[in-house]
C-alpha atoms as a printed R data frame, in Angstrom:
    type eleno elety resid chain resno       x      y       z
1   ATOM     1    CA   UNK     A     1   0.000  0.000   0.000
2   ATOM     2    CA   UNK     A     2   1.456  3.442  -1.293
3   ATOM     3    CA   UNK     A     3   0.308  6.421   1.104
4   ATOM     4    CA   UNK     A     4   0.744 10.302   0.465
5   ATOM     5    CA   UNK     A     5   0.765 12.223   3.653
6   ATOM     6    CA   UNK     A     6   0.038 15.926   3.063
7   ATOM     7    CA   UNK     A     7   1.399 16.716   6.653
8   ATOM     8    CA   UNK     A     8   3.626 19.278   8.711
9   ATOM     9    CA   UNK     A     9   2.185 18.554  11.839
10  ATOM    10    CA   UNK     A    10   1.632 16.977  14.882
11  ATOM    11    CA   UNK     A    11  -1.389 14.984  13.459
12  ATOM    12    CA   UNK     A    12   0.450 14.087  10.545
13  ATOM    13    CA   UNK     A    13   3.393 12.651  12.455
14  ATOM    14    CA   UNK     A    14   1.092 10.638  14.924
15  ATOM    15    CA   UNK     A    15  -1.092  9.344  11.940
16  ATOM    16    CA   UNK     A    16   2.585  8.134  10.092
17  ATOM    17    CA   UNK     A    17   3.895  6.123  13.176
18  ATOM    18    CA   UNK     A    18   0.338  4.297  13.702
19  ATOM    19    CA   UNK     A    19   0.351  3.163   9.922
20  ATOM    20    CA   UNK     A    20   4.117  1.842  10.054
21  ATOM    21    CA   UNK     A    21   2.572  0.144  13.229
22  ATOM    22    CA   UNK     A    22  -0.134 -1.565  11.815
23  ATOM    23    CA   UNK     A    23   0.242 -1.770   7.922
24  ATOM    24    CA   UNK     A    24   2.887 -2.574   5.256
25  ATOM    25    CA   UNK     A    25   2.615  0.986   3.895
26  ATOM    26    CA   UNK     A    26   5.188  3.073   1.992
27  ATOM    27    CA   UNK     A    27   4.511  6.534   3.163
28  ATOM    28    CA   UNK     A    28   5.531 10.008   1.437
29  ATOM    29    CA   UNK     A    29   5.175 12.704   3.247
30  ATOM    30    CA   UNK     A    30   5.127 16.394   1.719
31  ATOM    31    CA   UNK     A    31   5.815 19.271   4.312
32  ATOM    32    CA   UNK     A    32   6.540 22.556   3.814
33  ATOM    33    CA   UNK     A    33   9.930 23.096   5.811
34  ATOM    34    CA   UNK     A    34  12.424 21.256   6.390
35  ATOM    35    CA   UNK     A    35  11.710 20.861  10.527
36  ATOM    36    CA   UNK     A    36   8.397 19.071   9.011
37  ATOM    37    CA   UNK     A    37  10.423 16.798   7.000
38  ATOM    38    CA   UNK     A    38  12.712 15.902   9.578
39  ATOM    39    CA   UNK     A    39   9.883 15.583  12.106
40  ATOM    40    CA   UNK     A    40   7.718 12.807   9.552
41  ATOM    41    CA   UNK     A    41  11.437 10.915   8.453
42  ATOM    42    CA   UNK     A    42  11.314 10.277  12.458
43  ATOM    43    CA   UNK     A    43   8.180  9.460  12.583
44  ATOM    44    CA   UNK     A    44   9.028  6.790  10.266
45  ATOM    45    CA   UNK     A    45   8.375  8.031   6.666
46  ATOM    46    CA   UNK     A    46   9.992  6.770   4.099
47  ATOM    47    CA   UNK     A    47  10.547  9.811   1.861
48  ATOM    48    CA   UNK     A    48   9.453 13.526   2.328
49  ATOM    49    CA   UNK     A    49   9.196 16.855  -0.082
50  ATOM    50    CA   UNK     A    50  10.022 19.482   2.194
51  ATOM    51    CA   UNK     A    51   8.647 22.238   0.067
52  ATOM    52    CA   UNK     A    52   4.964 23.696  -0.639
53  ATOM    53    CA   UNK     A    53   3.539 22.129  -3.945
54  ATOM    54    CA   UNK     A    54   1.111 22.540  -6.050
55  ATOM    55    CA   UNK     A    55  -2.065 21.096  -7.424
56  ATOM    56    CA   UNK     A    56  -0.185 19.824 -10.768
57  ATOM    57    CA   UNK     A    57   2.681 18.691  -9.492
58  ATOM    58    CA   UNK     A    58   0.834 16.336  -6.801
59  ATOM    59    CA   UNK     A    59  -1.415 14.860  -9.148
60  ATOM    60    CA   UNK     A    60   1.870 13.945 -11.077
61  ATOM    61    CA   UNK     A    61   3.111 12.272  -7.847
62  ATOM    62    CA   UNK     A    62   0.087 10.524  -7.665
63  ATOM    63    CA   UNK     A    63  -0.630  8.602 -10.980
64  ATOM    64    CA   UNK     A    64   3.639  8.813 -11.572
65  ATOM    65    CA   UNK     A    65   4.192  6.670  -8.377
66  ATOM    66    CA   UNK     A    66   0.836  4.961  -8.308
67  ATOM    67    CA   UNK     A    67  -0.326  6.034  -4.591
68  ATOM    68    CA   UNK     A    68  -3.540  4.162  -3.436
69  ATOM    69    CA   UNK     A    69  -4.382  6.807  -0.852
70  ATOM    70    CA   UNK     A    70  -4.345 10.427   0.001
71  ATOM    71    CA   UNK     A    71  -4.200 11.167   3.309
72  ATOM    72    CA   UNK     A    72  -4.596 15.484   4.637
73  ATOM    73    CA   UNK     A    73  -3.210 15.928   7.797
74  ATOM    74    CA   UNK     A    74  -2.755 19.489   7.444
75  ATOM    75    CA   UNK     A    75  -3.119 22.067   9.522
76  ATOM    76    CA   UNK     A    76  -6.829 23.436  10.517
77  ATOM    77    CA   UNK     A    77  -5.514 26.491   8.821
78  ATOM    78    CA   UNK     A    78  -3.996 25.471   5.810
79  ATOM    79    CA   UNK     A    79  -7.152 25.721   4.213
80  ATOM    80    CA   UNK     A    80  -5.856 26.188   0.661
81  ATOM    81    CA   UNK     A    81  -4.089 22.705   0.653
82  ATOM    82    CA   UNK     A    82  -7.561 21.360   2.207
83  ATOM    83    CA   UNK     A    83  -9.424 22.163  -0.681
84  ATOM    84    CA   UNK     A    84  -6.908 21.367  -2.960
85  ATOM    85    CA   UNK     A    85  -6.235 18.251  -1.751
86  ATOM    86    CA   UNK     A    86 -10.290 17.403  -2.048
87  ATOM    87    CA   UNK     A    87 -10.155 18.067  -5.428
88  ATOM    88    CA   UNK     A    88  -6.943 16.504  -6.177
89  ATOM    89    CA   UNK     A    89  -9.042 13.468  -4.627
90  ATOM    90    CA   UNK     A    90 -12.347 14.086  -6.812
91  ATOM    91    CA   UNK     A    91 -10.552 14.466  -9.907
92  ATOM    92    CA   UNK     A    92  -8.473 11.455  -9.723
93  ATOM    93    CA   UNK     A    93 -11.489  9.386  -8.115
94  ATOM    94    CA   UNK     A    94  -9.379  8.224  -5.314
95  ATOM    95    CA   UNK     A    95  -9.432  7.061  -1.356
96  ATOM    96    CA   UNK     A    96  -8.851 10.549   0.302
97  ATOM    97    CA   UNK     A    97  -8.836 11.104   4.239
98  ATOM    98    CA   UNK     A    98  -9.381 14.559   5.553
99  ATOM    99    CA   UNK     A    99  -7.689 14.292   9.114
100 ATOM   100    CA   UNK     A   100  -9.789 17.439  11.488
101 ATOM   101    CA   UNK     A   101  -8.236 18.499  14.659
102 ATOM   102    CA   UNK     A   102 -11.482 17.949  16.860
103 ATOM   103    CA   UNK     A   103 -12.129 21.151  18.026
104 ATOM   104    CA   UNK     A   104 -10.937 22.548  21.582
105 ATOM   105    CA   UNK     A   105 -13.535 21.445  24.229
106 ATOM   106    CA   UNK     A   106 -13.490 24.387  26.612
107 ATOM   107    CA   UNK     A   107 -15.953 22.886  29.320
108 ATOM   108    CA   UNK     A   108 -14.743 24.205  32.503
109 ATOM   109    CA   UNK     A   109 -12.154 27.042  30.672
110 ATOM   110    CA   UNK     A   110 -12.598 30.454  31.574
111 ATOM   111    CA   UNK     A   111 -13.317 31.706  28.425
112 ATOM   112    CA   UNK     A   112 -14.923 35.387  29.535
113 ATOM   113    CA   UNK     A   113 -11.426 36.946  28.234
114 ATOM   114    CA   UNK     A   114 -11.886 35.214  24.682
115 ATOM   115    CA   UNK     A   115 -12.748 37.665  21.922
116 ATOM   116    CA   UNK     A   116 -13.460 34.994  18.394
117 ATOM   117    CA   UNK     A   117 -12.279 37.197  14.831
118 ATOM   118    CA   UNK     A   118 -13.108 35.598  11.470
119 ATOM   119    CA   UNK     A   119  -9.654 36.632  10.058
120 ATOM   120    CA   UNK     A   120  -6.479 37.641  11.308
121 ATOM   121    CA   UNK     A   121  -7.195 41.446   9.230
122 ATOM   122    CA   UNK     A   122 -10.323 41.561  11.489
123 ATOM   123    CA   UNK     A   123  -8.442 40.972  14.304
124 ATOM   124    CA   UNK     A   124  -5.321 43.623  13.535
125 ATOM   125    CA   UNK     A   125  -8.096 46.086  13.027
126 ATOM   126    CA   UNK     A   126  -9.874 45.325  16.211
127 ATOM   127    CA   UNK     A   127  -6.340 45.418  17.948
128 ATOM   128    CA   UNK     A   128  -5.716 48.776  16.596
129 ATOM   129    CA   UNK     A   129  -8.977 50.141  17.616
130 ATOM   130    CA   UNK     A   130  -9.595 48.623  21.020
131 ATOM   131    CA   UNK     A   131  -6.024 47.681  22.018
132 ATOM   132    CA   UNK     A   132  -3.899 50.576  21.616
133 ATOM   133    CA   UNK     A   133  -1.641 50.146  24.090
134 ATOM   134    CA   UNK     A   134   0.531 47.202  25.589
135 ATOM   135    CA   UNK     A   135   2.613 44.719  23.739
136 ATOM   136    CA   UNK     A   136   0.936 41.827  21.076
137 ATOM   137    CA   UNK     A   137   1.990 38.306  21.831
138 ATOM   138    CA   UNK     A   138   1.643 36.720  18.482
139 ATOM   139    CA   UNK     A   139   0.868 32.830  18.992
140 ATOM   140    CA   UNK     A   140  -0.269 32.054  15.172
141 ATOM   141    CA   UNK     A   141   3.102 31.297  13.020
142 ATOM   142    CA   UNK     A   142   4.914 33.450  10.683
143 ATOM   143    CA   UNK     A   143   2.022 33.269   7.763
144 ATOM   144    CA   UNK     A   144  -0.345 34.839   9.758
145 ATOM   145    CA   UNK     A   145   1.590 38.272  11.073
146 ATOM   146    CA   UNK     A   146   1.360 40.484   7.963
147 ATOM   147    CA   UNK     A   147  -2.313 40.989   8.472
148 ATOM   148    CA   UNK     A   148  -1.716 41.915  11.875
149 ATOM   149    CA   UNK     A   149   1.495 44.193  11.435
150 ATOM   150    CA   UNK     A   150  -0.776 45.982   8.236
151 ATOM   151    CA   UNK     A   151  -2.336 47.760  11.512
152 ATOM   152    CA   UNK     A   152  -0.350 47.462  14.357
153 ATOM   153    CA   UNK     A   153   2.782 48.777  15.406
154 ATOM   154    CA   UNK     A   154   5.783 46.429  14.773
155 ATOM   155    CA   UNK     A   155   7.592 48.123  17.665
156 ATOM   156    CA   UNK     A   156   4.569 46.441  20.215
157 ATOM   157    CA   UNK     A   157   4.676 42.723  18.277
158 ATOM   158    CA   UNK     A   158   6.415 39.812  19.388
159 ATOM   159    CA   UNK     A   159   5.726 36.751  17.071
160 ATOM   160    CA   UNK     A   160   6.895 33.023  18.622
161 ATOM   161    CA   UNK     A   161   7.366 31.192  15.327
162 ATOM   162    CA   UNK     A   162   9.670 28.787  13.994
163 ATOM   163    CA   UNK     A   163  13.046 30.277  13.428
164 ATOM   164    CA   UNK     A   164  13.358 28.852   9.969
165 ATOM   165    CA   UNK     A   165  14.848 30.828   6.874
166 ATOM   166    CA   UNK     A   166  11.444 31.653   5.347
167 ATOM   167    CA   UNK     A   167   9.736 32.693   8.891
168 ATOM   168    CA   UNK     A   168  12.925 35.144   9.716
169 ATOM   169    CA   UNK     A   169  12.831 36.227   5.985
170 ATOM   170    CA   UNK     A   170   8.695 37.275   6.663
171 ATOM   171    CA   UNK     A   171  10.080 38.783   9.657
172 ATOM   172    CA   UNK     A   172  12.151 41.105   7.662
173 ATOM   173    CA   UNK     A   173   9.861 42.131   4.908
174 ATOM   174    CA   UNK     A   174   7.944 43.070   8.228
175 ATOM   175    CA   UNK     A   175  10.341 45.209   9.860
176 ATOM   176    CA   UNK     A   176  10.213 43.291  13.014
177 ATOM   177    CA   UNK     A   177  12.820 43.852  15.379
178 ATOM   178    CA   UNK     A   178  14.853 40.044  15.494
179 ATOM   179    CA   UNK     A   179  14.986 40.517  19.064
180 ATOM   180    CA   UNK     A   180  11.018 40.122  19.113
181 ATOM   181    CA   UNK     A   181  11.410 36.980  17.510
182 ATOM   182    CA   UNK     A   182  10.311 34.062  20.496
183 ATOM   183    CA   UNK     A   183  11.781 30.657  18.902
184 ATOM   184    CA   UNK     A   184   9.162 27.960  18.738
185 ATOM   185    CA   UNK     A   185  10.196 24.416  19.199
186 ATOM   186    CA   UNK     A   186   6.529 23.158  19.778
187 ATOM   187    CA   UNK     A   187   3.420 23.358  21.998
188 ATOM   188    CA   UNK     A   188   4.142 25.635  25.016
189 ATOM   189    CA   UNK     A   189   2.866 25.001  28.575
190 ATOM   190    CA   UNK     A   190   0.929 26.982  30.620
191 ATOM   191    CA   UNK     A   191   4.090 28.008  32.324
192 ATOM   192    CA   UNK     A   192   5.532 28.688  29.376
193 ATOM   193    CA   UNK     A   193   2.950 30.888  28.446
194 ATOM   194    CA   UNK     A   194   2.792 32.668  31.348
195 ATOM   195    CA   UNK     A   195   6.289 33.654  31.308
196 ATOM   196    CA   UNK     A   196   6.140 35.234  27.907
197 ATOM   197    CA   UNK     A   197   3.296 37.545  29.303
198 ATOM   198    CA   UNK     A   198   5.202 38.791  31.821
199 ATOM   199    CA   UNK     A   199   8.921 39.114  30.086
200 ATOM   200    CA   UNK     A   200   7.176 40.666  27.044
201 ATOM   201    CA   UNK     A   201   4.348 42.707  28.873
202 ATOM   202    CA   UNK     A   202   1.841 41.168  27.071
203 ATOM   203    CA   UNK     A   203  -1.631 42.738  27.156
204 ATOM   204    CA   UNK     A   204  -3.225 41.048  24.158
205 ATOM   205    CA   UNK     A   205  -2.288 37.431  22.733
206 ATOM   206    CA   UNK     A   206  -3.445 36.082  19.134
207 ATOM   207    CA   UNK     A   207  -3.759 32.692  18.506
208 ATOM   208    CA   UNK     A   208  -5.956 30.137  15.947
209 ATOM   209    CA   UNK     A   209  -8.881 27.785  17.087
210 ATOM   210    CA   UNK     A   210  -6.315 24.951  15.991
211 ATOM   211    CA   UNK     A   211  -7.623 22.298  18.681
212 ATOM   212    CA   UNK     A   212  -6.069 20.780  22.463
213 ATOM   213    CA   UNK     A   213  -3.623 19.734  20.163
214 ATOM   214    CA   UNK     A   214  -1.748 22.979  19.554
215 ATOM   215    CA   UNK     A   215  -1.888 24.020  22.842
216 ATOM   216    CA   UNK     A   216  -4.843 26.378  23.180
217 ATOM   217    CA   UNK     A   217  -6.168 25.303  26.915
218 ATOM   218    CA   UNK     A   218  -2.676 26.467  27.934
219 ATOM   219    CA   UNK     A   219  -2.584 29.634  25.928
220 ATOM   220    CA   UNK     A   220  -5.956 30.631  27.417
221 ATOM   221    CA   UNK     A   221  -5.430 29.910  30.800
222 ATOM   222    CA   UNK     A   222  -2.288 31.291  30.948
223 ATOM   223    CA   UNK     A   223  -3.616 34.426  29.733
224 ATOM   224    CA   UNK     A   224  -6.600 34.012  31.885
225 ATOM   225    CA   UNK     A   225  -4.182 34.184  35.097
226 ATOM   226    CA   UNK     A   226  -2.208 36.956  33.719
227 ATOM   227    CA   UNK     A   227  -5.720 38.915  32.986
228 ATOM   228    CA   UNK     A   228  -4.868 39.124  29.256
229 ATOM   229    CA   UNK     A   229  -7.355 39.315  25.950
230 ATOM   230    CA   UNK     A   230  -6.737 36.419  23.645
231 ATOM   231    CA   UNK     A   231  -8.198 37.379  20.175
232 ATOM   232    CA   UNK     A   232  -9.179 33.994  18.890
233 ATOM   233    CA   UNK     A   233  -9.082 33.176  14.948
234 ATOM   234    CA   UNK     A   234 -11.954 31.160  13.836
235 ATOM   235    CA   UNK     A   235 -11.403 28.145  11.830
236 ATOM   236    CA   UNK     A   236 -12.195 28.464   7.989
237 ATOM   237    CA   UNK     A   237 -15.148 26.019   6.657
238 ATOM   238    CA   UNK     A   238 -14.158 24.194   3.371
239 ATOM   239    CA   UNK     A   239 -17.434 23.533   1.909
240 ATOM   240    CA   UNK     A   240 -15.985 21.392  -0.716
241 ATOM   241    CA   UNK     A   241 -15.181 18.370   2.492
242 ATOM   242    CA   UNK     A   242 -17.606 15.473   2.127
243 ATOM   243    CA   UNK     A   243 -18.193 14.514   5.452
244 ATOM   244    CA   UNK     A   244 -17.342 11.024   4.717
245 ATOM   245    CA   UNK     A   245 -14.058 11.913   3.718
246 ATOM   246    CA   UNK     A   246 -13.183 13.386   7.273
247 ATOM   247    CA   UNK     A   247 -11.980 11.343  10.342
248 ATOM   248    CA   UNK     A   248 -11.219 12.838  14.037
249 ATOM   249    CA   UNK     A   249  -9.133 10.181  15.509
250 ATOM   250    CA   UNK     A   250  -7.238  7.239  14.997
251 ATOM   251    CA   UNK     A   251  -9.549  4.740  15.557
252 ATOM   252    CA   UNK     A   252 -11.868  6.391  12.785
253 ATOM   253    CA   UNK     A   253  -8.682  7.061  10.725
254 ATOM   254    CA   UNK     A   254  -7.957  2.956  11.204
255 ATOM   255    CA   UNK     A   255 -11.827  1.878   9.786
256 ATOM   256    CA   UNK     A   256 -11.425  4.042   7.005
257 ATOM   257    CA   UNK     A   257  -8.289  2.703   5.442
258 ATOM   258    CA   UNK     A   258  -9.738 -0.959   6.585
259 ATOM   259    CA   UNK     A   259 -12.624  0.294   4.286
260 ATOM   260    CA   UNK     A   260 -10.185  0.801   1.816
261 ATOM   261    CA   UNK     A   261  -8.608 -1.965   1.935
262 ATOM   262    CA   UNK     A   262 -11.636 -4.169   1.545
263 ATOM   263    CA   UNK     A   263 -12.544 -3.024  -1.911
């Protein structure tokens, strides 16, 4: 069985070690950094494109290379790819797996400090407005910070990203100070968090409905102690998704390729 991961994240990498588990799979995993790449070869891929591709070029992996299914286990963000890879799917009239983040349950979360923002230019205009003052901890990766910048004050925002030639090259074009630059190595604790509010001065914090998964309990609560607004970006919808095509956990992820398998 031939399996192309569309991946670059935690999902991805957790879905790749579960199928070398349990199948005889050859997996390829595309990414679009290197860190991703390294992260799915450890996971136990057996090749990787670390580099963003498009819809052309991935059909031509496909029917070149034969690959029986299409797994997305992009990010809840990456909704380009999403759609992309659903019609990469329709087109070629193959198995295709939308992996979703479930989305963050926040029973028992004090969630009073939340404001929710369709789109990160909504929410650099409602910083602007409302938020005039205090420093903008920016907990949404390197793609995301132009819309914000377009109306706030670089000198007050301090993006933790991935300190990877094309995020400190965005960082640039941005004018952002490099010593605003927080390296990210992964999912922060609350801790963690916390202690960027206070060395920073935090008095607003952005970050994406991206699921438990990213580390958004910890983001909120730490910003909930600390008596800070988190501006919350809503998840885009991809109405081309079949809801057949999407799975929310391994065990759904496991009867699906069974399904597969069967025919």
């Amino acid at each position: 069985m031939k399996i192309l991961i569309l991946g670059g994240t935690k999902d991805a990498t957790n879905i790749t070690k579960h199928i070398k588990e349990n199948y005889d799979a050859y997996i390829l995993t595309t990414t679009t950094t290197e860190y991703g790449s390294k992260l799915a070869v450890e996971a136990g891929s057996d090749d990787t494109i670390a580099r963003p591709l498009p819809k052309d070029e991935i059909i031509e992996i496909i029917e070149n290379d034969n690959f029986d299914i299409l797994i997305d286990a992009t990010h809840p963000f990456a909704s380009h790819i999403t759609q992309t890879s659903a019609e990469i799917a329709s087109e070629l009239k193959m198995p295709y797996i939308r992996f979703e983040r479930p989305a963050t349950n926040l029973e028992g979360i004090d969630t009073s400090h939340i404001i929710y923002s369709e789109s990160f230019e909504d929410a650099g205009k409602l910083i602007a407005n409302e938020f005039s003052e205090g420093n903008v901890l920016h907990l949404a990766g390197a793609n995301t910070m132009a819309d914000i910048v377009k109306y706030v004050s670089a000198d007050r925002f301090y993006p933790r990203i991935l300190k990877v030639p094309s995020s400190i090259e965005k960082c640039d074009e941005l004018n952002i100070n490099p010593d605003h630059i927080i390296p990210m190595t992964g999912a922060a604790t609350k801790q963690e968090n916390i202690d960027l509010i206070e060395k920073y001065d935090a008095k607003v914090m952005i970050t994406k409905e991206s699921g438990e998964i990213g580390g958004v309990i910890e983001k909120i609560e730490a910003a909930s102690e600390k008596n800070v607004t988190v501006i919350m970006i809503k998840r885009p919808k991809i109405d081309i998704l079949n809801e057949k095509d999407i799975v929310r956990n391994i065990n759904e992820l496991n009867t699906k390729i069974k399904s597969f398998l069967k025919k």
